[in-house]
C-alpha positions as CSV (number, residue, x, y, z in Angstrom):
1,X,114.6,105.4,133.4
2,X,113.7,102.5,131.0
3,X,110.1,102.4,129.2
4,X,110.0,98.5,128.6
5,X,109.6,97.1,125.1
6,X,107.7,94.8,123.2
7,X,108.2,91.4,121.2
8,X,106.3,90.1,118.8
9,X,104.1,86.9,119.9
10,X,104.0,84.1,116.9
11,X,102.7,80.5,117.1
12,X,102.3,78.6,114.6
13,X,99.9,75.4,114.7
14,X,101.0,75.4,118.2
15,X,104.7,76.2,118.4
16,X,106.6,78.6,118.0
17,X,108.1,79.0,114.8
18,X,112.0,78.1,114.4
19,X,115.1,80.2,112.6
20,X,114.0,81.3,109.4
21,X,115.4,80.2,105.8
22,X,115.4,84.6,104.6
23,X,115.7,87.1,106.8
24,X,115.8,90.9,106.3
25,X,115.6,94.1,107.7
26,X,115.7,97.9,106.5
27,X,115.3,101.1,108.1
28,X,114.0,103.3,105.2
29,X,114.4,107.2,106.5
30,X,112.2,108.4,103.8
31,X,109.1,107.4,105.8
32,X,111.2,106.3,109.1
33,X,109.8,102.8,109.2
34,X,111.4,99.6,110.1
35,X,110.6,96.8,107.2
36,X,111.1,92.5,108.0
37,X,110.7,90.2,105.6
38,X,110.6,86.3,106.6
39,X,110.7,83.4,105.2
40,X,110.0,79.8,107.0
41,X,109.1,76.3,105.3
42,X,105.4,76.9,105.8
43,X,104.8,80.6,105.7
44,X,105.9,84.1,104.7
45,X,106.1,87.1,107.5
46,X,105.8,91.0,106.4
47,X,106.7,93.3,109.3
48,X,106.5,96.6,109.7
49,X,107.0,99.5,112.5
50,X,107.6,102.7,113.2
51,X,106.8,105.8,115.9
52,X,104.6,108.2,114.9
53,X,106.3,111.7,115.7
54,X,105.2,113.6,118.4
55,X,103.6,110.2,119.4
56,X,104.7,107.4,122.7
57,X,103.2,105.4,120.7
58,X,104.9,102.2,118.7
59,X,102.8,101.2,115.7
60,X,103.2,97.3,114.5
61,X,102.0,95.7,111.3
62,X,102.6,91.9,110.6
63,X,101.1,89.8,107.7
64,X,101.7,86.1,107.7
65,X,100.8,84.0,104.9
66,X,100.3,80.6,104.4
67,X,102.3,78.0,101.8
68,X,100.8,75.3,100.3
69,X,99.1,73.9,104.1
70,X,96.5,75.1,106.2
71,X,97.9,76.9,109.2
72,X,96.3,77.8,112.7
73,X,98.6,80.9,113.9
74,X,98.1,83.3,116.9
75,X,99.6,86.1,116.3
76,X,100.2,89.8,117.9
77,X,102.9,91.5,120.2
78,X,103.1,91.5,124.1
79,X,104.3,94.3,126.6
80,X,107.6,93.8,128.3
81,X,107.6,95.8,131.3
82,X,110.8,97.3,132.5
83,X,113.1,95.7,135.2
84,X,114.7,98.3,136.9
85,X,114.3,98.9,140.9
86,X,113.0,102.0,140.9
87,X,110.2,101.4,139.2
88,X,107.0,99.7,140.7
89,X,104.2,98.7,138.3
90,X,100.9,96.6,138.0
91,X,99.9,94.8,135.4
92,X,95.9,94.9,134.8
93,X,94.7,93.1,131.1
94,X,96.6,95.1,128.3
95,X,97.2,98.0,130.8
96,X,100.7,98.1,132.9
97,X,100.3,101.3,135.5
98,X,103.6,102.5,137.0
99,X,105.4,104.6,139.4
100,X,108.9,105.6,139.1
101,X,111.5,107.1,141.1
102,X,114.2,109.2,140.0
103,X,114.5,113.3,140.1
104,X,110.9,113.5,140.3
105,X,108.2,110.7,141.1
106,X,106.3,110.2,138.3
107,X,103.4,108.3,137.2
108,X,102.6,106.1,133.6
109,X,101.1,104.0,131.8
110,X,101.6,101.6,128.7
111,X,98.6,100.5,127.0
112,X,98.4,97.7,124.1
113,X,95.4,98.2,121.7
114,X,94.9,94.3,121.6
115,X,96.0,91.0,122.6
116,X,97.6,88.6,120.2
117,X,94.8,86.8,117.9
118,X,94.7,83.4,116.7
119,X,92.9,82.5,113.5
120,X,93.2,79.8,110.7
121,X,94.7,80.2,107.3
122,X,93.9,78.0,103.6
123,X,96.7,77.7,101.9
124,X,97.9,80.8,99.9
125,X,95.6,82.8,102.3
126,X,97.4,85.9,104.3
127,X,96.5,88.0,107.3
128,X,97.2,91.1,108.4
129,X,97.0,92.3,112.3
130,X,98.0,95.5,114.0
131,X,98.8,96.8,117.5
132,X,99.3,99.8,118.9
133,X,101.6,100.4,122.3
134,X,100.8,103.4,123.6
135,X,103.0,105.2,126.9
136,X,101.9,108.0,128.5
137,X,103.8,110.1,131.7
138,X,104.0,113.4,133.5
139,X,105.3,114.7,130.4
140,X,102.6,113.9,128.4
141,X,99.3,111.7,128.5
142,X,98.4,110.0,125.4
143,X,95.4,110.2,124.1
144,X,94.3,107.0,124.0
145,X,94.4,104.8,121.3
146,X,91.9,106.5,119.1
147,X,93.1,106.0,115.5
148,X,93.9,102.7,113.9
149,X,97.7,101.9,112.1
150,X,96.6,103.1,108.9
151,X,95.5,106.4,109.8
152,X,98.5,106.7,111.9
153,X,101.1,105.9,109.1
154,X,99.3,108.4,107.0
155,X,99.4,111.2,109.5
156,X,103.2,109.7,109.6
157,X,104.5,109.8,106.3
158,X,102.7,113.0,105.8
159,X,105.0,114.3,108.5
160,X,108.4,113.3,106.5
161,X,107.3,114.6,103.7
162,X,106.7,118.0,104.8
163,X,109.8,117.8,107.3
164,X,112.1,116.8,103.8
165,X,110.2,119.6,101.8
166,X,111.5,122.3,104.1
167,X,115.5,121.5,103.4
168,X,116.3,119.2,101.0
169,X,119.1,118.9,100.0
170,X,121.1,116.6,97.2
171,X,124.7,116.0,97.7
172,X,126.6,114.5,94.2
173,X,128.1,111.2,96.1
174,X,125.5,108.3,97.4
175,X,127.5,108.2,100.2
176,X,127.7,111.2,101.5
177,X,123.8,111.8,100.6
178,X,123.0,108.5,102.8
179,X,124.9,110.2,105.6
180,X,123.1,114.0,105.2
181,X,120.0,112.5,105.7
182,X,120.6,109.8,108.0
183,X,121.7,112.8,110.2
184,X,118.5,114.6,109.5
185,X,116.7,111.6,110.1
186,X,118.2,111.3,113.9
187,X,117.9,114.8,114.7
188,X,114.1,114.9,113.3
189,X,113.5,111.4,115.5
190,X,115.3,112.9,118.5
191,X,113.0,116.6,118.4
192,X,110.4,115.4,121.0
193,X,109.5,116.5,124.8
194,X,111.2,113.0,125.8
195,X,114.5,113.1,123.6
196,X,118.0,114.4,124.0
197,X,119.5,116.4,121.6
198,X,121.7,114.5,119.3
199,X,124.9,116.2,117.5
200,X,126.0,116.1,114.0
């Protein structure tokens, strides 16, 4: 059954922000993060997110920066519950409690760390904000959200670091390296109590 998602909430002196001049996006498997890179008439967007292995947990980090006028921005992500018709939630502040009916009745929760935040920038200024999406089931309860982004991307890379150091291995061709560890890269993302096995 579906979890729900997430979208990123952006307004910028009051509206919401039209297509972008630049756009880009990378999935870099060395630290399995997702990278975004924006670029409007008045501003500049960084974003960046990734899921913390082991973790339900989805871990976004957006900086916005202002041109050469002041901006008032609000800025953060909101929950997008799932539609499906066996599932029956309740949304309560940043908390969506659920029950869902398939082999088994289970009960969840999704919890966002924070709602979106709307501050003012000078020109050349940038700021950074965070939020957390935590999911928690029968399979496992998270633990709440007790660390901040930064510790969690530590605790993150860390993880890829040690996973590469126990089989690296370096193929002569780019192309074939790419595909070696963009294999190792699915299999490591898809080793968790909530994942099916992926082949080669």
């Amino acid at each position: 059954l579906p979890q729900g998602g997430w979208r990123r909430v952006l307004l910028v002196n009051g509206f919401m922000p039209g297509e972008p001049d630049t756009w880009s996006q990378d999935l870099d498997i060395v630290d399995g993060t997702v990278r975004c890179l924006e670029s409007h008439t008045e501003f500049d967007f960084k974003g960046e997110a990734f899921v913390p292995f082991g973790e339900k947990t989805v871990a976004v980090s957006m900086t916005l920066t202002a041109k050469e006028r002041p901006l008032n921005v609000t800025l953060g992500i909101q929950f997008l519950p799932p539609n499906h018709p066996r599932i029956i939630g309740r949304q309560e502040g940043l908390r969506w409690t659920y029950t869902s009916y398939g082999l088994m009745v289970n009960e969840g929760e999704t919890v966002l760390s924070a709602a979106p935040e709307t501050f003012r920038l000078a020109p050349g200024e940038s700021r950074r904000v965070t939020r957390l999406l935590a999911f928690s089931d029968a399979i496992r309860r998270h633990p709440g959200l007790t660390k901040d982004y930064d510790a969690l991307y530590r605790e993150h890379a860390a993880g890829w670091v040690a996973f590469r150091a126990e089989g690296q291995v370096s193929l002569p061709e780019p192309a074939l390296q790419r595909m070696h560890d963009m294999a190792n890269f699915h299999l490591r993302m898809n080793a968790t109590p909530w994942s099916f096995p992926v082949g080669l």
